[in-house]
C-alpha positions in Angstrom: 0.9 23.6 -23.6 -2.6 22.9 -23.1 -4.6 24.4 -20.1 -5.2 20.6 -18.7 -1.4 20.0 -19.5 -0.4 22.7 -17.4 -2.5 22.4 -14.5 -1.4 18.7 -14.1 2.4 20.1 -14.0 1.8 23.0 -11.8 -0.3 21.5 -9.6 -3.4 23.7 -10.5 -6.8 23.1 -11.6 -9.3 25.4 -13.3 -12.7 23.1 -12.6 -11.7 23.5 -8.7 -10.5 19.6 -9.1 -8.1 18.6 -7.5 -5.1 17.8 -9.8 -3.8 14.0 -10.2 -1.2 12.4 -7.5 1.9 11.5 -9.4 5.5 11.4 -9.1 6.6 13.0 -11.7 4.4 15.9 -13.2 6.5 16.5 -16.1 5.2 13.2 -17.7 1.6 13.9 -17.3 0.0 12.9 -20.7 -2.8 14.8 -21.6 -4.3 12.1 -23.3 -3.9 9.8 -20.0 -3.2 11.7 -17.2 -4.9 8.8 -15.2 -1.3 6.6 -16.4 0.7 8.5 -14.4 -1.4 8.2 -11.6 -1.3 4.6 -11.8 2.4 4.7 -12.6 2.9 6.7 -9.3 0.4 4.3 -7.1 2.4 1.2 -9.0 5.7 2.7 -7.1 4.2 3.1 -4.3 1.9 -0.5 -4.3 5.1 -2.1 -5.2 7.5 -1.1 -2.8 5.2 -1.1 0.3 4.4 -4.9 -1.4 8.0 -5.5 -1.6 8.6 -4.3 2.2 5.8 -6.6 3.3 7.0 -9.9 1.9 10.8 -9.2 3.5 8.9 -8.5 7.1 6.3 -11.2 6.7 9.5 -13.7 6.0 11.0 -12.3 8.3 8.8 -13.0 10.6 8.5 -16.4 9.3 12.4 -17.1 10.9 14.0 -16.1 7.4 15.6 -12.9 8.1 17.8 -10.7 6.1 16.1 -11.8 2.4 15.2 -9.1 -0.4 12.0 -9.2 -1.8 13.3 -10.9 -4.9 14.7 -13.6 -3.0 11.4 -14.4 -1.3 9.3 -14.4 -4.7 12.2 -16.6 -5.5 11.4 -19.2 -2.8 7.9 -19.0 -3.4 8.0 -19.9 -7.2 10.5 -22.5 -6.3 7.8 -24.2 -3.8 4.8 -23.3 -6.5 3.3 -26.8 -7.6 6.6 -28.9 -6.1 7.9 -29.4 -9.4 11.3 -28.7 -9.9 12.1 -25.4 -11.9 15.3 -24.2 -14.4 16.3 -21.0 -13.8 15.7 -20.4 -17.2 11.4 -21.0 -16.4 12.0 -18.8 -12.9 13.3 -15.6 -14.9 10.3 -16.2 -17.4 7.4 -17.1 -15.0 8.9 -13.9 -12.7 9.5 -11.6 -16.0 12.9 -10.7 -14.8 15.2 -10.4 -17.7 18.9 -10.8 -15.8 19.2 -13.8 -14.9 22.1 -12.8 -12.7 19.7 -11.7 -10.1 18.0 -14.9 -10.1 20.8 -17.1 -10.1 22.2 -14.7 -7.1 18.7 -15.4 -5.4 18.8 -18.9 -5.7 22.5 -19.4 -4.8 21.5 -17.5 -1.5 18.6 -19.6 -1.1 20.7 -22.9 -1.5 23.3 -21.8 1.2 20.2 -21.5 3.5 18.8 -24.9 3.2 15.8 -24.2 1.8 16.3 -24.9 -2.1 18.0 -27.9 -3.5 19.7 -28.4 -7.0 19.9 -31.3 -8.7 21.4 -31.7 -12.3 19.5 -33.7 -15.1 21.8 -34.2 -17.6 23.1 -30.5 -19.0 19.9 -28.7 -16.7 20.3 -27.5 -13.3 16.9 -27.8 -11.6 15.6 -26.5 -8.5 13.0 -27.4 -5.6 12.1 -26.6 -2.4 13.3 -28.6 0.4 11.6 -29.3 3.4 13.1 -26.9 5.4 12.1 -24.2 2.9 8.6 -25.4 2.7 8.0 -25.4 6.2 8.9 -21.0 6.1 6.4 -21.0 3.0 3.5 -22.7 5.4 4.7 -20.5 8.4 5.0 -17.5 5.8 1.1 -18.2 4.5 -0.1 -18.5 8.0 1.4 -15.3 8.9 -0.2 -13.7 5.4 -3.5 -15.2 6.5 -3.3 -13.4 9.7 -1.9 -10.4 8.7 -2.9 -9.4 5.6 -5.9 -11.5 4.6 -7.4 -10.9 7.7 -6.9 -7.3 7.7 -8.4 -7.0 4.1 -12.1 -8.7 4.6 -12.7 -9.1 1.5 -16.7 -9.3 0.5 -17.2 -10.9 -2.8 -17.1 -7.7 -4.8 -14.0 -6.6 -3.2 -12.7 -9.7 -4.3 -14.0 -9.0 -7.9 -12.5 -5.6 -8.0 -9.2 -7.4 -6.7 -9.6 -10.1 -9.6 -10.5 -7.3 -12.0 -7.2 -5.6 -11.2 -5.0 -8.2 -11.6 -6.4 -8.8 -14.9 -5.6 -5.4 -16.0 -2.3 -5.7 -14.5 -1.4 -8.8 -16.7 -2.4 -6.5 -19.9 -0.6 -3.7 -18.6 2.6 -5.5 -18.0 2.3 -6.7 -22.0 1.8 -3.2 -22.9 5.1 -2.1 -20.7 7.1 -5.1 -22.1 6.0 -4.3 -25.7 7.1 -0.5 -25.6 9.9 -1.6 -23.9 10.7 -3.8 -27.1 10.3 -0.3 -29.1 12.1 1.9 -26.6 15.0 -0.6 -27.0 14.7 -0.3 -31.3 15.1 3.2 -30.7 
């Protein structure tokens, strides 16, 4: 074990710097210790996104909905064209469509998706009543969290910046889960 290698699983540095925040030292790579910190900051980013869709719902007047069910609604309303479920598990990247089907049959009994069958195709759209939490969701977002970000133009960059390297990071992920799964 390298000197870097073990430092970054005990915790310790030589240079005095302070060692990377990660959840699970044992992984550290010392060829990209920096992958595990973004791994750990991905947990955390994603569940404290994941808890702030459910409360901003919620405060929209749809209670008790998981995060996926709320992404759910959302891609449902994106554009007002009707979706299969087979383009809301690809557009989302969720490979069970189980969980989506789940989503969307809680989202039916609600009110605020409709099905409508074209031919052999089940498709699915907002209703009105569903659109009307997704405006009352976005003026709680704008409020909430768009107003409590202040975004100048290069913060907004740096935003734009990391979503683009999120979109190539989720290819990498996908593709060595492909080669995990060949394993």
């Amino acid at each position: 074990m390298t000197q870097k290698t073990k430092s970054l699983v005990t915790g310790t540095s030589s240079t005095g710097e302070a060692p990377p925040i990660v959840s699970s030292a044992h992984l550290v790579s010392p060829r990209s210790a920096e992958m595990s910190e973004f791994e750990f900051g991905l947990i955390v980013a994603g569940n404290a996104f994941h808890r702030w869709i459910a409360h901003c719902m919620s405060a929209a007047g749809l209670k008790d909905l998981t995060p996926l069910d709320v992404l759910v609604l959302h891609h449902v309303t994106h554009r007002a064209r009707d979706k299969r479920l087979a383009d809301i598990c690809f557009i989302m990247n969720v490979e069970d469509t189980h969980l989506i089907n789940y989503a969307l049959k809680k989202l039916l009994n609600l009110g605020v998706v409709a099905s409508r069958k074209n031919g052999k195709e089940v498709t699915y759209a907002a209703t009105e009543l569903g659109r009307q939490y997704v405006e009352r969701y976005r003026e709680i977002r704008e409020s909430c969290l768009i107003n409590a970000l202040n975004a100048d133009d290069a913060l907004n960059r740096d935003i734009g910046e990391l979503a683009r390297l999120l979109r190539l990071l989720s290819g990498i992920y996908d593709q060595a889960a492909r080669s995990a799964a060949s394993l």
